[in-house]
ROSE-4610 file (N, C-alpha, C; in Angstrom, 1 decimal, always signed):
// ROSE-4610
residu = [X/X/X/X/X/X/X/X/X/X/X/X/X/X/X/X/X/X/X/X/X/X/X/X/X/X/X/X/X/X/X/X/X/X/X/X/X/X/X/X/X/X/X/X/X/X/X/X/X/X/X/X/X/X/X/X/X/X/X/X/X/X/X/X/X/X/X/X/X/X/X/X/X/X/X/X/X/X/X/X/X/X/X/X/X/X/X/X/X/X/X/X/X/X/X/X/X/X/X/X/X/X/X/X/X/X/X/X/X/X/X/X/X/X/X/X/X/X/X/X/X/X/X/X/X/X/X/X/X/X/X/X/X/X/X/X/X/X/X/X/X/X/X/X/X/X/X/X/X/X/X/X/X/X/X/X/X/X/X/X/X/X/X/X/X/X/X/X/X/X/X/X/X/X/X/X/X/X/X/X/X/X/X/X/X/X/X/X/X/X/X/X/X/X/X/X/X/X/X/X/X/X/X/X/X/X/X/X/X/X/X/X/X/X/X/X/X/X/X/X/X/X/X/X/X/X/X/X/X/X/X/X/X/X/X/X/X/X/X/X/X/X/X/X/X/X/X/X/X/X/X/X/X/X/X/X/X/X/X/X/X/X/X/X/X/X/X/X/X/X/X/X/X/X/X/X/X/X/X/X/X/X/X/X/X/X/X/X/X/X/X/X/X/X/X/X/X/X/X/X/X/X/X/X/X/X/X/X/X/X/X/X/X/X/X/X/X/X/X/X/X/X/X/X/X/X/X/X/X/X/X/X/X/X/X/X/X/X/X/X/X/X/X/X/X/X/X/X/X/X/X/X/X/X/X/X/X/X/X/X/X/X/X/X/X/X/X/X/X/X/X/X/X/X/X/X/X/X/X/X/X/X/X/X/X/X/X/X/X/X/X/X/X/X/X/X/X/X/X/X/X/X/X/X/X/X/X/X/X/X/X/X/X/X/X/X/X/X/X/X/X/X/X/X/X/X/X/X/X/X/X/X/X/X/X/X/X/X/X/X/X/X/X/X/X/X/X/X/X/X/X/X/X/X/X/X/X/X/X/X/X/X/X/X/X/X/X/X/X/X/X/X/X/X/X/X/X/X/X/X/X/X/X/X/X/X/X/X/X/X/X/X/X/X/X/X/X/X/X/X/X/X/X/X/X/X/X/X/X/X/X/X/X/X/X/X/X/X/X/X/X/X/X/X/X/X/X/X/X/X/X/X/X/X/X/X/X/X/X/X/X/X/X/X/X/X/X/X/X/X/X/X/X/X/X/X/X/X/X/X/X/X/X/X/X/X/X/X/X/X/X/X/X/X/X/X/X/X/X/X/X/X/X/X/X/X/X/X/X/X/X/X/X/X/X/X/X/X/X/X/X/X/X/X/X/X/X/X/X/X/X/X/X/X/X/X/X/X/X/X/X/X/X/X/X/X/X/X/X/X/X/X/X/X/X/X]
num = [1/1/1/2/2/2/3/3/3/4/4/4/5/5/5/6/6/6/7/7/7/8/8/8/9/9/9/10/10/10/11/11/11/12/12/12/13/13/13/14/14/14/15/15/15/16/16/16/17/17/17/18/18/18/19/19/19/20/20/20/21/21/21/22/22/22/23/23/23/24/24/24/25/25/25/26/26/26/27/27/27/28/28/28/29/29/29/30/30/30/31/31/31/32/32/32/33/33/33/34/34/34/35/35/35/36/36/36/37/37/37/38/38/38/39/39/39/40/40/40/41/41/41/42/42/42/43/43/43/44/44/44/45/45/45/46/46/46/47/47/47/48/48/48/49/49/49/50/50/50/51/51/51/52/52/52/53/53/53/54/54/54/55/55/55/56/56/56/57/57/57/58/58/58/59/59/59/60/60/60/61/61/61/62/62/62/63/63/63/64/64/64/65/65/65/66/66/66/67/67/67/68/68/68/69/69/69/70/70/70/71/71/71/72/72/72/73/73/73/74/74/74/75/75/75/76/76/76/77/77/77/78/78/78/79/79/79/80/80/80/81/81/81/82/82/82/83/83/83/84/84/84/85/85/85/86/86/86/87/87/87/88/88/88/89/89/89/90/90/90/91/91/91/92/92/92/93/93/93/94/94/94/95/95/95/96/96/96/97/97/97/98/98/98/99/99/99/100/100/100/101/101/101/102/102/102/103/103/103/104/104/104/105/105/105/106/106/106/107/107/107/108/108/108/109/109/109/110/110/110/111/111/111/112/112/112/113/113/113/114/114/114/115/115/115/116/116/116/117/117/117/118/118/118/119/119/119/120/120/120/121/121/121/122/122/122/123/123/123/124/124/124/125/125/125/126/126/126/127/127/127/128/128/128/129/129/129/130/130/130/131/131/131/132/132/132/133/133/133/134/134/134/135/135/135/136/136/136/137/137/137/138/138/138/139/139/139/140/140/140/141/141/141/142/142/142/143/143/143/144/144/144/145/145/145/146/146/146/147/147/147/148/148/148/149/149/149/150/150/150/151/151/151/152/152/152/153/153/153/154/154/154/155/155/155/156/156/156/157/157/157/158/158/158/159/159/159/160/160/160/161/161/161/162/162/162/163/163/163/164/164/164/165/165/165/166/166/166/167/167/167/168/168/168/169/169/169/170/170/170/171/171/171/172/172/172/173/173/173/174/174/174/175/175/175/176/176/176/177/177/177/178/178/178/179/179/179/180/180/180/181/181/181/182/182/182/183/183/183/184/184/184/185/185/185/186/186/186/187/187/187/188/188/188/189/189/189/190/190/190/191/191/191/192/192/192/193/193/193/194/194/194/195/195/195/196/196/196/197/197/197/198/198/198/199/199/199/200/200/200/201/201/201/202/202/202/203/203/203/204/204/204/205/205/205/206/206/206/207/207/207/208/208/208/209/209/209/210/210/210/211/211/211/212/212/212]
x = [-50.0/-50.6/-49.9/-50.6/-50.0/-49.8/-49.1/-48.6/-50.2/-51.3/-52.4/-53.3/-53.0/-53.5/-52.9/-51.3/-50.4/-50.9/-50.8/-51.1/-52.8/-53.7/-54.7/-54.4/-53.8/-53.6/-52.7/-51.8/-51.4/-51.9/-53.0/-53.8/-54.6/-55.4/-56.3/-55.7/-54.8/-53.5/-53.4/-53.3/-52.6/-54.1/-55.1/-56.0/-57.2/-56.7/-57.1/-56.5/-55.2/-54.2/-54.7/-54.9/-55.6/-56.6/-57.4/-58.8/-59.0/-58.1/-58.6/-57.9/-56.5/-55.9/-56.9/-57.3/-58.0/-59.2/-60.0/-61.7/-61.3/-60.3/-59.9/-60.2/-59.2/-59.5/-60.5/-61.4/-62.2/-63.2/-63.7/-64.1/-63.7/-62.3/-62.0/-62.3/-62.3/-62.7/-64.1/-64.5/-66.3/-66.5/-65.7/-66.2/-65.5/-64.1/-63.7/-64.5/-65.5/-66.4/-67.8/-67.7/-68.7/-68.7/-67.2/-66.9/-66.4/-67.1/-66.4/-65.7/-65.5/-64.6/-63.6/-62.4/-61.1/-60.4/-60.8/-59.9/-60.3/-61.6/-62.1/-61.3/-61.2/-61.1/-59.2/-58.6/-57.2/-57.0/-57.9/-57.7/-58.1/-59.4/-59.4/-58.4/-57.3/-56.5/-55.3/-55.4/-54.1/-54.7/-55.4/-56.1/-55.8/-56.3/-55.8/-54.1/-53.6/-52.0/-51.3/-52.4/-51.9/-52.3/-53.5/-54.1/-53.1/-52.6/-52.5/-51.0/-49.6/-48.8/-48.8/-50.0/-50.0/-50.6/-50.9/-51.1/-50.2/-48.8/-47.9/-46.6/-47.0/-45.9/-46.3/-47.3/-48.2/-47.8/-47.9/-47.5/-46.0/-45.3/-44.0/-43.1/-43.6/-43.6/-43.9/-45.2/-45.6/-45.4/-44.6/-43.8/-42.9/-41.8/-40.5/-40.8/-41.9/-41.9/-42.7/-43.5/-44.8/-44.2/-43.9/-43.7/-42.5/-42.4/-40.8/-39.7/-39.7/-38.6/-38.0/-38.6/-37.5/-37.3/-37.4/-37.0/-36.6/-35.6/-35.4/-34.1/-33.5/-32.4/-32.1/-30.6/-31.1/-30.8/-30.3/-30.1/-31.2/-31.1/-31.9/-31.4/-31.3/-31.0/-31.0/-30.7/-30.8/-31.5/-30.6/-31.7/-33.1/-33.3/-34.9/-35.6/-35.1/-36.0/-36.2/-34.9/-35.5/-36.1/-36.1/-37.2/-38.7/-38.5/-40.1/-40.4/-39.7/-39.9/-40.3/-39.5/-39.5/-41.2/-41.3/-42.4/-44.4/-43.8/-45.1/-45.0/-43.8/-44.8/-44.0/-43.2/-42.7/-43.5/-43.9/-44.9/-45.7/-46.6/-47.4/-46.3/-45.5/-44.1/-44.8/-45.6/-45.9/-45.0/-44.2/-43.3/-41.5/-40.7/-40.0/-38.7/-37.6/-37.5/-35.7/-35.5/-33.8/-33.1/-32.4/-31.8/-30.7/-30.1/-28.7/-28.5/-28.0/-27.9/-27.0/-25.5/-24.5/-23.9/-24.9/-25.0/-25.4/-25.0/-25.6/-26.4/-26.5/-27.3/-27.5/-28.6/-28.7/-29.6/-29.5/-30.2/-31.5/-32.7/-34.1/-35.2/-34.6/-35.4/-35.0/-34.1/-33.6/-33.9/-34.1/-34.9/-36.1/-37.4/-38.6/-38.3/-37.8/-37.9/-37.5/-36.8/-36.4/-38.1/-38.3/-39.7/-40.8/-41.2/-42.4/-42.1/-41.2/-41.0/-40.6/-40.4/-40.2/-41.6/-42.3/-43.6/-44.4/-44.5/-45.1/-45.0/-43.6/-43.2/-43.9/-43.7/-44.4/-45.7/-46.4/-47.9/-48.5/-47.1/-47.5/-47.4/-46.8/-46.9/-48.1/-48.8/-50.6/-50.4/-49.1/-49.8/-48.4/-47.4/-46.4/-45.0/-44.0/-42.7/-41.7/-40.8/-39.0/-39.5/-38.8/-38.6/-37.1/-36.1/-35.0/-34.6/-34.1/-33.7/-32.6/-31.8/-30.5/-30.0/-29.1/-28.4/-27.4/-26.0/-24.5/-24.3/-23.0/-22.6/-21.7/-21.5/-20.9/-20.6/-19.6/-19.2/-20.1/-19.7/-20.5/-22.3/-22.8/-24.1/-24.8/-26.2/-26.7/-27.5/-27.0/-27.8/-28.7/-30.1/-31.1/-31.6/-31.7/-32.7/-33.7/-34.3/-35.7/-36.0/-36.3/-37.0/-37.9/-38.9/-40.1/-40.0/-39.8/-40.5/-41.3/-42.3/-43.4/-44.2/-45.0/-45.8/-46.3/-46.7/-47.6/-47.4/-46.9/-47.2/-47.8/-48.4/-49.6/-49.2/-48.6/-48.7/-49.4/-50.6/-51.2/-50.8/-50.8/-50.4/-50.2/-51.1/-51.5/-50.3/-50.0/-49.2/-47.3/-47.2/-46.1/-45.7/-47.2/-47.1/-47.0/-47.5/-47.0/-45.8/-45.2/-43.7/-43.1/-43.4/-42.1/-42.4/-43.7/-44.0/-45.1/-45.0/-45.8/-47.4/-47.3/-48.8/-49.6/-51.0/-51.9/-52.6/-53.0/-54.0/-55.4/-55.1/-56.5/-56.6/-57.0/-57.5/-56.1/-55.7/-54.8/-55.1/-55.0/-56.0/-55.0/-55.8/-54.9/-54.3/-54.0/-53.4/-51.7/-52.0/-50.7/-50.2/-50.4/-49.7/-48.5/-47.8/-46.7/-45.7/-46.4/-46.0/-45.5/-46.6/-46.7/-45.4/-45.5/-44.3/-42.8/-42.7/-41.7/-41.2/-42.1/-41.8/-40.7/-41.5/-41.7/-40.2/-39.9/-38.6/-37.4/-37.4/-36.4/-36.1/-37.6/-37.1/-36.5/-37.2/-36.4/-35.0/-34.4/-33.3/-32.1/-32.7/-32.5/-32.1/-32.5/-32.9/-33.6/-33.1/-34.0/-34.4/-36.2/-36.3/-36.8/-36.3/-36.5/-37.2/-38.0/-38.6/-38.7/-38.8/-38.7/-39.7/-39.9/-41.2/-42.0/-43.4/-44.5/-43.7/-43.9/-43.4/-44.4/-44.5/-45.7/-45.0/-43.8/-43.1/-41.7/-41.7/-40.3/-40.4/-40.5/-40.5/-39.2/-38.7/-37.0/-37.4/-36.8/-37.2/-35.7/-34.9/-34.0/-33.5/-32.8/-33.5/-31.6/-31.1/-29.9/-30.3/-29.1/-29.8/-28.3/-27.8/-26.8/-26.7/-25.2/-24.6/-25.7/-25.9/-26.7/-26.1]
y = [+18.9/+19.2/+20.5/+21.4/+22.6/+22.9/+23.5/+23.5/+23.4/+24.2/+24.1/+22.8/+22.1/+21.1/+19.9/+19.9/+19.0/+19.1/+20.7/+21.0/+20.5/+20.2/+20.0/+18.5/+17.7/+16.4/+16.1/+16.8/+16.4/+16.7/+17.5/+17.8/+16.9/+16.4/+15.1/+14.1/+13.8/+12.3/+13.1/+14.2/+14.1/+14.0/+14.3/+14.5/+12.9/+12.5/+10.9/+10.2/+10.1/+9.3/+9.4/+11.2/+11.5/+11.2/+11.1/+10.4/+10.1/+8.4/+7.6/+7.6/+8.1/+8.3/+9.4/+10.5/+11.8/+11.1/+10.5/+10.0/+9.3/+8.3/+7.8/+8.5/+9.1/+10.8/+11.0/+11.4/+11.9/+11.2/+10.2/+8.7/+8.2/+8.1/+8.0/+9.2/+10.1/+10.9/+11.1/+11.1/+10.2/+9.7/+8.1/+7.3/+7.2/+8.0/+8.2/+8.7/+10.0/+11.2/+10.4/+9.5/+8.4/+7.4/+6.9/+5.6/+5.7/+5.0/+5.4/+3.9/+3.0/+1.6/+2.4/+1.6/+2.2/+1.5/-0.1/-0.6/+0.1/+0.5/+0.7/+2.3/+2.8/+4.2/+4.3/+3.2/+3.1/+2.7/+1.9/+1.3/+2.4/+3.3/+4.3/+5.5/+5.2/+6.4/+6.1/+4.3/+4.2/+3.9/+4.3/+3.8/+5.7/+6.4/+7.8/+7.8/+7.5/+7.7/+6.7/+5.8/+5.6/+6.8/+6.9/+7.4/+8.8/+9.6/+10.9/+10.5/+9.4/+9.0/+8.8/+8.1/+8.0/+9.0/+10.0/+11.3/+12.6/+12.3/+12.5/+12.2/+10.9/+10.4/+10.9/+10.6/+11.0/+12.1/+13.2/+14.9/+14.7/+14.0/+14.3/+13.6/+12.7/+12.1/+13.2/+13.9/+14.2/+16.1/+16.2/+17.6/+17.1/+16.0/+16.1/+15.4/+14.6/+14.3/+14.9/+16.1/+16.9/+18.3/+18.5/+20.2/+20.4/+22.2/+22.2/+22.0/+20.7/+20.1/+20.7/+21.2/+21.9/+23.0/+23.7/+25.1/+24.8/+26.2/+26.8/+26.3/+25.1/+25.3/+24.3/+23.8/+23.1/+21.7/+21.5/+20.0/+19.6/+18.1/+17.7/+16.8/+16.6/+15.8/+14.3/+13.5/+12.1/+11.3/+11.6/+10.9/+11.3/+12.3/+13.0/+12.4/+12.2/+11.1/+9.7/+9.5/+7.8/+7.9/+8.7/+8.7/+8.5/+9.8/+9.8/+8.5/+8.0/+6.4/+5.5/+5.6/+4.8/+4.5/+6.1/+6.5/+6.0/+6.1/+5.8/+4.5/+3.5/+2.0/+0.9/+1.8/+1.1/+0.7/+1.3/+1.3/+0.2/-0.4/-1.4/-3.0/-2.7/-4.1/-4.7/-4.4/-5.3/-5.0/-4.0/-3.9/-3.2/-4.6/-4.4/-3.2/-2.4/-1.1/-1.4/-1.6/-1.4/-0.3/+0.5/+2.2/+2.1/+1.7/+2.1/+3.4/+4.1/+5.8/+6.7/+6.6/+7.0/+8.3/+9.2/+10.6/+11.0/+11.8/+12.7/+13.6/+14.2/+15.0/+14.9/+15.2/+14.9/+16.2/+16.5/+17.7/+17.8/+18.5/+18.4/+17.1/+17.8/+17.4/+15.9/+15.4/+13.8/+13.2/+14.0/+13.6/+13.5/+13.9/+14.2/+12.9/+13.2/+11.6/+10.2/+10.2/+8.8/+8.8/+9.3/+9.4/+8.9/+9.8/+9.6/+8.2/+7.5/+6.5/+5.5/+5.2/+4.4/+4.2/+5.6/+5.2/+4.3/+4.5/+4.2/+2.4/+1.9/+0.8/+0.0/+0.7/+0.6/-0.2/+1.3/+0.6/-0.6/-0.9/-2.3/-3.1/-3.0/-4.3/-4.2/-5.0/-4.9/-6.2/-7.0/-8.1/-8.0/-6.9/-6.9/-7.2/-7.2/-7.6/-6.9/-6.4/-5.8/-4.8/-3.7/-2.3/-2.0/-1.6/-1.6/+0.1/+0.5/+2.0/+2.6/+2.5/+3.0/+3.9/+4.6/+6.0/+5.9/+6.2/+6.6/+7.1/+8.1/+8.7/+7.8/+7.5/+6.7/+7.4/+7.4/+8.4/+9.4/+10.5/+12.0/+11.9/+10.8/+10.6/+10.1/+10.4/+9.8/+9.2/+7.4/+6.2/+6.2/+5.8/+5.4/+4.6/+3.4/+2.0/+1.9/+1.5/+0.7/-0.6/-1.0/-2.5/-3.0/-3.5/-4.1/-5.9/-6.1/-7.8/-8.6/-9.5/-9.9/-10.8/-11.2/-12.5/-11.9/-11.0/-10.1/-8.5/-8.8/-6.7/-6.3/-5.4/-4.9/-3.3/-2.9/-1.8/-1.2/-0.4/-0.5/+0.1/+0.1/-0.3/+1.2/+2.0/+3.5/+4.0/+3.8/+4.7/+4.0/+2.7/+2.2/+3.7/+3.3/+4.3/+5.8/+6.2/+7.9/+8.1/+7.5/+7.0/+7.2/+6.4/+6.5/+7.3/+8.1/+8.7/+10.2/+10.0/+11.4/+11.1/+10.6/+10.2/+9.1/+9.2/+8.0/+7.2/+7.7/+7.4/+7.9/+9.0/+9.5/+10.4/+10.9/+11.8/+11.1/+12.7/+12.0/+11.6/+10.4/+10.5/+11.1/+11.4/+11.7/+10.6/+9.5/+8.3/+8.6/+9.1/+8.7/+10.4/+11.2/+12.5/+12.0/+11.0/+11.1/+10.2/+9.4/+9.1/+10.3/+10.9/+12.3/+13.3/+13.8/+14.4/+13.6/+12.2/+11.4/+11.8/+11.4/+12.0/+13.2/+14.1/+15.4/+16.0/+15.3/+15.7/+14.7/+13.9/+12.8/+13.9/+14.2/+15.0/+16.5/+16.9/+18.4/+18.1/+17.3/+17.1/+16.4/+16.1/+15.4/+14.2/+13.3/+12.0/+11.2/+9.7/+8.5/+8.0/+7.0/+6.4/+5.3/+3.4/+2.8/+1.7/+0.6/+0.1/-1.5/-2.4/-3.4/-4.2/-5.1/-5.5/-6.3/-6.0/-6.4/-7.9/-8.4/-9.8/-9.5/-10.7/-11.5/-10.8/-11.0/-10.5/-10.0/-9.3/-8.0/-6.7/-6.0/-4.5/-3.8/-3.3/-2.6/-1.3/-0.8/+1.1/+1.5/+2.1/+2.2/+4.0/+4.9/+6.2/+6.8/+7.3/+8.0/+9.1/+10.1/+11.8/+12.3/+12.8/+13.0/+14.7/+14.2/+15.4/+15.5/+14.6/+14.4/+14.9]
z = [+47.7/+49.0/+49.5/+50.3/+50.2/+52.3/+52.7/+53.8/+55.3/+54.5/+55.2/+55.4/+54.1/+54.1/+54.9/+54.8/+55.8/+57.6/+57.6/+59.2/+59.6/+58.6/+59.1/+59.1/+58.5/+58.3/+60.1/+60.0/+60.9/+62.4/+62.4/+64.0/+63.6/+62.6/+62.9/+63.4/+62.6/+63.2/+64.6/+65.1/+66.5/+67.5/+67.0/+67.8/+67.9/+66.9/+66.7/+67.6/+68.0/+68.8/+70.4/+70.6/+71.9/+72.8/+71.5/+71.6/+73.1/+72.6/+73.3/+75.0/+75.1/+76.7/+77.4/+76.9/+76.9/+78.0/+76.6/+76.6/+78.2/+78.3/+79.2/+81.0/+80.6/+82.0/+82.0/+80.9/+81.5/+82.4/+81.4/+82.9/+83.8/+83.6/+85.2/+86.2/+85.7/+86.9/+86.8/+86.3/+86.4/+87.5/+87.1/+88.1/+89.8/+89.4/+90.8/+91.4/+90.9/+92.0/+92.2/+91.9/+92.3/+93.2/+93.2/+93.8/+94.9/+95.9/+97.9/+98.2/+97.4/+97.5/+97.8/+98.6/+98.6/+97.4/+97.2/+96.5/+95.1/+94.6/+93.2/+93.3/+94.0/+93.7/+93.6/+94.3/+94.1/+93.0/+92.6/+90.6/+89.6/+90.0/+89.0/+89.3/+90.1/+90.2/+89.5/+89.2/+88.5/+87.2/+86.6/+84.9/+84.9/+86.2/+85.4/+85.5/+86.3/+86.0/+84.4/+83.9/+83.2/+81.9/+81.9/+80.8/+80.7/+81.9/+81.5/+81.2/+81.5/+81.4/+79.4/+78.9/+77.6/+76.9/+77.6/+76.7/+76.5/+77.6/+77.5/+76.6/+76.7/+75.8/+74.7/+74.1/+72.6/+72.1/+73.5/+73.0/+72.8/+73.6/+73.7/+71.9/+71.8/+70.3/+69.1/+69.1/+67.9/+68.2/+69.1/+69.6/+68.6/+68.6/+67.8/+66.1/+65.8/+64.6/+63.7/+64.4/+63.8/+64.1/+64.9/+65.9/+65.3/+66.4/+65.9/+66.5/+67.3/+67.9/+68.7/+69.9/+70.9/+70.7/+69.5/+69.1/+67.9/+68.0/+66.3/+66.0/+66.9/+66.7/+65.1/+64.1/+63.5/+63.5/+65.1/+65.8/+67.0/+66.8/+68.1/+68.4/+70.0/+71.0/+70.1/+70.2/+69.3/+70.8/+72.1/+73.1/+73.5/+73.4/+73.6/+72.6/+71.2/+70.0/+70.8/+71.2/+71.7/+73.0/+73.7/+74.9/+74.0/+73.1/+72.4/+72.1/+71.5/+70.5/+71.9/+72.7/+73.9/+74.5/+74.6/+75.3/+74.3/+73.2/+72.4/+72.1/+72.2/+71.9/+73.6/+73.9/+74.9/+76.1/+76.5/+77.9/+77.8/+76.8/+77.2/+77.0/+76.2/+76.1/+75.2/+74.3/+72.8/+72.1/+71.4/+70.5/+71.6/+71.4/+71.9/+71.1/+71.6/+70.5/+70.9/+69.7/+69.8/+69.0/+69.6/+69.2/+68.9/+67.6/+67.3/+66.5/+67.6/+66.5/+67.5/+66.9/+67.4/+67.5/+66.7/+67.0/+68.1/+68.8/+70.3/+69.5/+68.4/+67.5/+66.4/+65.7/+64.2/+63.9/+62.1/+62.1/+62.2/+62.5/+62.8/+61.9/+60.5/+59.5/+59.6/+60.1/+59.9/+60.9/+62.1/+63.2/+62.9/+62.1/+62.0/+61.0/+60.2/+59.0/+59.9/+60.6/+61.5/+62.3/+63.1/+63.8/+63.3/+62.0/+61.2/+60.9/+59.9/+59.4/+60.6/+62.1/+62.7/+63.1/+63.4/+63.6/+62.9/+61.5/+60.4/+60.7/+60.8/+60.6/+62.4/+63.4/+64.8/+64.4/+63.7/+63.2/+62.4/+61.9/+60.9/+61.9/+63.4/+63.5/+64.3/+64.1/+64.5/+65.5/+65.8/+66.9/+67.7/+67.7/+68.5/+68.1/+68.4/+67.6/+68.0/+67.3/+67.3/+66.4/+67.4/+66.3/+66.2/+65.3/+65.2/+64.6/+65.0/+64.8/+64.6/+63.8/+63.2/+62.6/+62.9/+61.8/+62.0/+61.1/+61.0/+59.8/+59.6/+58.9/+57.8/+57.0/+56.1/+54.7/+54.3/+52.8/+52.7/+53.5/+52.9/+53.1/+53.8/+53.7/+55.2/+56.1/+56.9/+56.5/+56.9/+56.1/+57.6/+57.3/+58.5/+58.1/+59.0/+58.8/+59.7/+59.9/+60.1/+60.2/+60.7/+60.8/+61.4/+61.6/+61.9/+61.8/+63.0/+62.7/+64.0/+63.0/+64.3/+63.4/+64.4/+63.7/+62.8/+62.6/+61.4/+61.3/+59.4/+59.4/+58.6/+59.0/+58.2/+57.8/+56.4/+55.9/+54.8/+55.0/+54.2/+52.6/+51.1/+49.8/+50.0/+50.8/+49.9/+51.1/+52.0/+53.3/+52.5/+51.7/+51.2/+49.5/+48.9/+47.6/+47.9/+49.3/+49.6/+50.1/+51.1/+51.4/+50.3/+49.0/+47.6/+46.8/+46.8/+45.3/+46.1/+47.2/+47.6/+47.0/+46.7/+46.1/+46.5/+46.6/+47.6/+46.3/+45.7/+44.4/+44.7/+45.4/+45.8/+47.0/+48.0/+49.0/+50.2/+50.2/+51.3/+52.7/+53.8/+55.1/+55.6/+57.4/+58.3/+59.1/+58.9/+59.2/+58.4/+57.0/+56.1/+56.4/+56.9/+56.9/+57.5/+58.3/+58.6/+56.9/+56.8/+55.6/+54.5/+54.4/+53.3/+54.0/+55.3/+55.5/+55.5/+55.6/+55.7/+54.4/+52.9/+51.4/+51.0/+52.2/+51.8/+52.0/+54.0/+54.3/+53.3/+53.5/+52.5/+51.0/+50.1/+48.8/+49.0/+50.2/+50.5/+50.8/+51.1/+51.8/+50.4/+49.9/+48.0/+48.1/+49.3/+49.7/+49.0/+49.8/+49.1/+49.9/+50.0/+51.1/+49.9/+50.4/+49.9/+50.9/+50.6/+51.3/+50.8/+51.9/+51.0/+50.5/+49.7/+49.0/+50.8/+49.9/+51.0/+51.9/+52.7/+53.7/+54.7/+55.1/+56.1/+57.5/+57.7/+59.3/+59.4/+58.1/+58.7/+57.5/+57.8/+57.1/+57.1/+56.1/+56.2/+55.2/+55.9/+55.7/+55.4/+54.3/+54.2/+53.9/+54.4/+53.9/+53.9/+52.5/+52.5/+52.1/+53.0/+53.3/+53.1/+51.8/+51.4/+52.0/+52.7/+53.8/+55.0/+55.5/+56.5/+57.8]
């Protein structure tokens, strides 16, 4: 896959996510320029404070794990990552999110790989659960974990097989582009990301980033 093809992958994934807070706004203000209830019109003002609240978060998330993170510099904030994380599955309280990552900064590329791949693991849980988020420096290397657990996870075979091998078995979607750049940063970096065999309710994402 070649850098044009990534960027298109990843404005579908960003423009897919928008969709629906977007679509949101724009009906609510539809129906507010319609509605002379006081109480209806105070409820469609807060479905827009929510919508534009989650289209915020959205940008502010796929600014640090897609974009170029703040600038050119080659650190990023480690709290501004967990605001982002915070902000994309926190808000509704289905996936509760715990942050162990003792760096005040980490370099870009290991910020973008922690993101992508927390996200990834976020999405398997399809009915709610624990997200677990970890990095430290240990012998000359930054180890990052992951974890996912909940009544149910669902990751799909092809987003597990691009994660380890860059490879789908076929057409890459724009669902696995964070997958595909997860790959991409881990081998640029001369990294390993290991993962653990398929389970019903816990996912472990394991990723060493030698001189991290």
């Amino acid at each position: 896959m070649n850098a044009i093809e990534l960027a298109s992958l990843l404005c579908s994934r960003l423009c897919h996510d928008l969709l629906s807070p977007v679509g949101a706004l724009n009906n609510g203000i539809e129906l507010l320029a319609d509605e002379q209830d006081p109480e209806m019109r105070e409820r469609c003002l807060e479905l827009l404070a929510e919508s534009a609240r989650a289209s915020a978060n959205k940008l502010k998330f796929f600014r640090l794990a897609f974009g170029a993170g703040g600038g050119f510099g080659d650190e990023i904030d480690t709290r501004e990552a967990k605001v982002a994380l915070e902000g994309l599955y926190g808000a509704d309280k289905r996936i509760e999110l715990g942050w162990m990552v003792a760096d005040d900064k980490l370099p870009k590329g290991a910020v973008k790989l922690l993101l992508n791949l927390a996200m990834i693991a976020g999405d398997a849980l399809v009915r709610g659960g624990r997200l677990d988020v970890g990095a430290e420096h240990r012998d000359g290397a930054l180890e990052m974990v992951i974890r996912a657990e909940g009544p149910r996870i669902l990751l799909d075979p092809k987003l597990r097989e691009t994660i380890a091998t860059g490879q789908s078995g076929g057409e890459v979607e724009p669902r696995a582009a964070g997958a595909w750049l997860a790959h991409s940063l881990a081998a640029e970096a001369n990294g390993t990301i290991q993962l653990s065999d398929p389970a019903a309710d816990v996912l472990l994402i394991g990723v060493t980033l030698p001189n991290g």
